[in-house]
C-alpha positions as a Python dict, from the first residue, in 0.01 Angstrom:
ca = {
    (1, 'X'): (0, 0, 0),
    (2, 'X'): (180, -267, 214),
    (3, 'X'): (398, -509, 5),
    (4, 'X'): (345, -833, 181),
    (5, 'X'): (583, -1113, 64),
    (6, 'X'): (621, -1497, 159),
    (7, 'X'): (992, -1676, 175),
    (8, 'X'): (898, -2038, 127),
    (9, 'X'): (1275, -2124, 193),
    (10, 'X'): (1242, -1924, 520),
    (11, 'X'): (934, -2098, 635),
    (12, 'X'): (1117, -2426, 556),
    (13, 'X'): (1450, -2302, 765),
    (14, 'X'): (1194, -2189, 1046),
    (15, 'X'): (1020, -2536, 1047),
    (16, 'X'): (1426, -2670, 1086),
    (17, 'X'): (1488, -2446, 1345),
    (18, 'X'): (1197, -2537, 1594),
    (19, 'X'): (1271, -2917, 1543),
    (20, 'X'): (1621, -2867, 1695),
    (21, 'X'): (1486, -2643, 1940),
    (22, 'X'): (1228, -2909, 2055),
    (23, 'X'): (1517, -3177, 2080),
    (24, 'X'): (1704, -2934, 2261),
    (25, 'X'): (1420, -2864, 2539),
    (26, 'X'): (1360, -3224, 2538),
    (27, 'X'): (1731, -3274, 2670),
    (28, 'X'): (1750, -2962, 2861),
    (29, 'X'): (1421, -3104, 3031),
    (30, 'X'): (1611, -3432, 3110),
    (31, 'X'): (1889, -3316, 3188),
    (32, 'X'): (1730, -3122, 3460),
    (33, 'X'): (1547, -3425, 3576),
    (34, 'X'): (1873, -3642, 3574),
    (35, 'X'): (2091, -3307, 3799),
    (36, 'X'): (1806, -3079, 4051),
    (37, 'X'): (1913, -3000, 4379),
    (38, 'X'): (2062, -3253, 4579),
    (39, 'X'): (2084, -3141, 4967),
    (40, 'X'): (2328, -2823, 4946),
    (41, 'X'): (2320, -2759, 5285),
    (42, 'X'): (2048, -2525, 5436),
    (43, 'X'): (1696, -2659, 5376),
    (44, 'X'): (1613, -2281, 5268),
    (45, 'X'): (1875, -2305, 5009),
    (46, 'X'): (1741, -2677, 4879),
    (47, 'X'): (1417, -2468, 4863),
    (48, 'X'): (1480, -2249, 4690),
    (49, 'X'): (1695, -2471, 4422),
    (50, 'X'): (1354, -2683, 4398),
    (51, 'X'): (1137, -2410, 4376),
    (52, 'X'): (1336, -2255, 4116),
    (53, 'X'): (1343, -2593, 3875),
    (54, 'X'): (988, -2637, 3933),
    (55, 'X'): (939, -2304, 3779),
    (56, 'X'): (1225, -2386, 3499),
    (57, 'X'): (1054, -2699, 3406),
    (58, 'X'): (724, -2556, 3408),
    (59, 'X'): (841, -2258, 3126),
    (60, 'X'): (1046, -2535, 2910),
    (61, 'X'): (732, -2714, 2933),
    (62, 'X'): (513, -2466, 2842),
    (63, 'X'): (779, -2356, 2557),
    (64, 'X'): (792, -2721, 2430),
    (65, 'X'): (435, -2754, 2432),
    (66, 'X'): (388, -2424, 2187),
    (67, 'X'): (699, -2540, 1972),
    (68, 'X'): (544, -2861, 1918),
    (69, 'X'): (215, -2704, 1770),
    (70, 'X'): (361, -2471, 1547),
    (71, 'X'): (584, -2803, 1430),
    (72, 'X'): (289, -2999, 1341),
    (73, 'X'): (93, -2626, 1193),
    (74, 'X'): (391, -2520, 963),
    (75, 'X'): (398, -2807, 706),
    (76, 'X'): (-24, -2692, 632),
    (77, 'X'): (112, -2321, 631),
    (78, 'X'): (362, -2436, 376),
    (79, 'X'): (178, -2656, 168),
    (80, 'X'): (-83, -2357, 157),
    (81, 'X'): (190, -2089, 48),
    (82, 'X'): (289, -2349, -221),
    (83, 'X'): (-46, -2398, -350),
    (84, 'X'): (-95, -2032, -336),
    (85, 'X'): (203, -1953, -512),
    (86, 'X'): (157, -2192, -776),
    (87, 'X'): (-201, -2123, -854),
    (88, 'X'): (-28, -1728, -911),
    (89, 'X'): (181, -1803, -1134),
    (90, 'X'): (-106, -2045, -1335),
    (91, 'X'): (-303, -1707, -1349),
    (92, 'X'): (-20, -1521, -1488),
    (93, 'X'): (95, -1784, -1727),
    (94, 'X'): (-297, -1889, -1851),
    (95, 'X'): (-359, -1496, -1855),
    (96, 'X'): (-91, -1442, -2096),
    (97, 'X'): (-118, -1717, -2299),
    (98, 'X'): (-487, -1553, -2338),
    (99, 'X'): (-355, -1231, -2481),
    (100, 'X'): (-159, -1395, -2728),
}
């Protein structure tokens, strides 16, 4: 049988983790804004720079975008571990009180 096991304290570190890394794609994302290519030479090679952000922007985008729902879904995951755990240990507790 699989032993299947829930860290609240890692769920709350997780929901830390992806806050910062939002932030940080939020800045990354401006920061790209605020630098992109600026006329380094050869129109292929300007191209290719802007090309190359579009697609960068697009993936932080996208990565932002998934970040941000799992930020708003993790404090209902954790709230339902809690409630979980806590109506386990009510069992145990009111079942052996019951014995007694």
């Amino acid at each position: 049988m699989a032993d299947f096991t829930v860290s609240l304290d890692e769920l709350r570190k997780l929901k830390k983790k992806l806050a910062d890394s939002e932030t940080q794609l939020e800045e990354a994302l401006r920061r790209m804004k605020d630098t992109g290519p600026k006329n380094l030479g050869r129109r292929s090679l300007d191209k290719a720079c802007e090309d190359f952000e579009d697609d960068w922007e697009s993936g932080l985008s996208k990565i932002k975008e998934r970040i941000k729902v799992l930020n708003e879904a993790l404090p209902h995951i954790l709230k339902a571990y809690e409630q979980t755990e806590e109506e386990i240990n009510d069992a145990v507790n009111g079942a052996g009180r019951g014995t007694k």
